[in-house]
N, C-alpha and C positions, 0 to 999 in steps of 0.2 A: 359183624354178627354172622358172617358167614364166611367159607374158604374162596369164593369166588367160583369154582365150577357150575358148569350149567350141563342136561344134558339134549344130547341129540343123536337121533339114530339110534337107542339104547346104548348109548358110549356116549363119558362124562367129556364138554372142551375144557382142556388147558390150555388152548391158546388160539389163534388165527391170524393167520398171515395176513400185515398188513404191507406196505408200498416197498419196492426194492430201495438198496441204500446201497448206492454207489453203482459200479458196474461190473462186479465181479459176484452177482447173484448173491449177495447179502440180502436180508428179507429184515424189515422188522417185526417184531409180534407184540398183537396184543394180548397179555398175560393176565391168562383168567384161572390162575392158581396160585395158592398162597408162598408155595417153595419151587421159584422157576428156576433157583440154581442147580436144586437136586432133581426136578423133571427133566430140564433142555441140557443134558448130559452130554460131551462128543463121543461118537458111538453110540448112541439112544436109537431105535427104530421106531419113529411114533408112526401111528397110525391116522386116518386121514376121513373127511367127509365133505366132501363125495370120496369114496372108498378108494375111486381108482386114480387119485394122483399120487395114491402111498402105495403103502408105509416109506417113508421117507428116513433117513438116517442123518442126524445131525451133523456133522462135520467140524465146526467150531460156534460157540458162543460164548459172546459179549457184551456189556453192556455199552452204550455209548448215550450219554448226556441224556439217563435215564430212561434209554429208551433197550431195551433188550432184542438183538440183534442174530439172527444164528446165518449157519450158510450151510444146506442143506449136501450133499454127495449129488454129483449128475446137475448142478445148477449152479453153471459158472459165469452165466451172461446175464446182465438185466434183462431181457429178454422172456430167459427161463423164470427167471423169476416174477417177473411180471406175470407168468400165465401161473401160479401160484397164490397169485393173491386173494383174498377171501377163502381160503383154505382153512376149516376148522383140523384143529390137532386135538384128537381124541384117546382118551386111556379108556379101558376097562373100568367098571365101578371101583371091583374089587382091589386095586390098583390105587386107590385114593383111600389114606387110613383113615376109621373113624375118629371125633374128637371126643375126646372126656370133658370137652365146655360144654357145660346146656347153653349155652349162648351163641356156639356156631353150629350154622348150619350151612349143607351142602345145597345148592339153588333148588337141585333136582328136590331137596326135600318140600321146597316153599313153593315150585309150580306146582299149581293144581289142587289147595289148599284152600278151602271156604274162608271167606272174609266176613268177618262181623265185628258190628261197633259193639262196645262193653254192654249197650240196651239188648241186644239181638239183633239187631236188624242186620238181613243181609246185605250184602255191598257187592260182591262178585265172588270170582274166585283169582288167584294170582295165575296170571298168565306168563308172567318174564320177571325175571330180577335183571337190574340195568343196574352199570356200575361206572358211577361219572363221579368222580370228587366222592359222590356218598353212593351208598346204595340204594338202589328208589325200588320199589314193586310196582309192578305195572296190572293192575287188580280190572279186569274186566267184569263187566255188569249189564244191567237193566239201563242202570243209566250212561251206558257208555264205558270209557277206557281212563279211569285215574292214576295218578302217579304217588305213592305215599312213599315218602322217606323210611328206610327201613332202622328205624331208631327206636329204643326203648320208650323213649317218653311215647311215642304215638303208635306204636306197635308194644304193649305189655305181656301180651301171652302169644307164644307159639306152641301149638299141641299139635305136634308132628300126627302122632300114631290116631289121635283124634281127629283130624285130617281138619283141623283148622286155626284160623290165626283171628287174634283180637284184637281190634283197634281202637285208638284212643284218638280222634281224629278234634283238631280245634275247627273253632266253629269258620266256615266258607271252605273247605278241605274238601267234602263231598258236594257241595253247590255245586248244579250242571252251568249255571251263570255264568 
């Protein structure tokens, strides 16, 4: 239901460095865009947050046993890549095209969005989209921090420009219990 981008710093991540692979400063990432073969390009200059360990330029990428892999210019040791890690890789908005699905949406459009069940009642607002296996919302409230599956059946309406989402929650979903 969504492309995977999130934002931060007013710049959307496509991705973050996660552990070195190997020891010739291969990184691997976690890919939080929907076309990582046309983002992580060699020759790409992505941009970086915290700003100043970039822009950084790809060099090679590959996948290996699903897991997408690049090796950045200037990062030839594990080492360097190690001091890399937790590295968000940021684009521009404008940089990310929109979709003609009303059924995707980009994260940045879902944080910050009122929550309510189909009665009205408020529940929070969404604070993070999390992307495990499914995608979950991370909806903070009155009552604390829930997790709701971002799935048609229990999510039926999203009204972006109305600034809120509608849920369909089965019963113990919202229990603080």
């Amino acid at each position: 239901m969504q492309d995977g981008t999130i934002l931060m710093s007013e710049k959307l991540v496509v991705g973050r460095v996660g552990r070195p692979h190997g020891i010739r400063g291969e990184v691997t990432i976690d890919v939080r865009t929907d076309e990582p073969d046309a983002r992580f390009t060699p020759g790409t200059a992505i941009a970086t947050d915290p700003a100043d360990a970039g822009p950084i330029v790809i060099e090679r990428a590959r996948w290996h046993s699903g897991r997408l892999l690049l090796h950045f210019a200037g990062i030839d040791d594990r080492d360097a890549a190690e001091g890399l890690r937790g590295t968000w890789l940021v684009v521009e908005e404008d940089d990310i095209p929109s979709s003609s699905d009303p059924d995707d949406f980009h994260d940045q459009e879902l944080i910050g969005l009122a929550v309510v069940t189909a009665d009205g009642t408020d529940v929070g607002r969404v604070a993070e989209v999390l992307h495990h296996g499914q995608d979950l919302l991370v909806v903070r409230g009155a009552g604390g921090e829930t997790l709701i599956p971002f799935v048609a059946a229990l999510v039926p309406e999203v009204d972006v420009p109305g600034g809120r989402l509608v849920i369909d929650p089965p019963p113990g979903l919202l229990d603080e219990s």
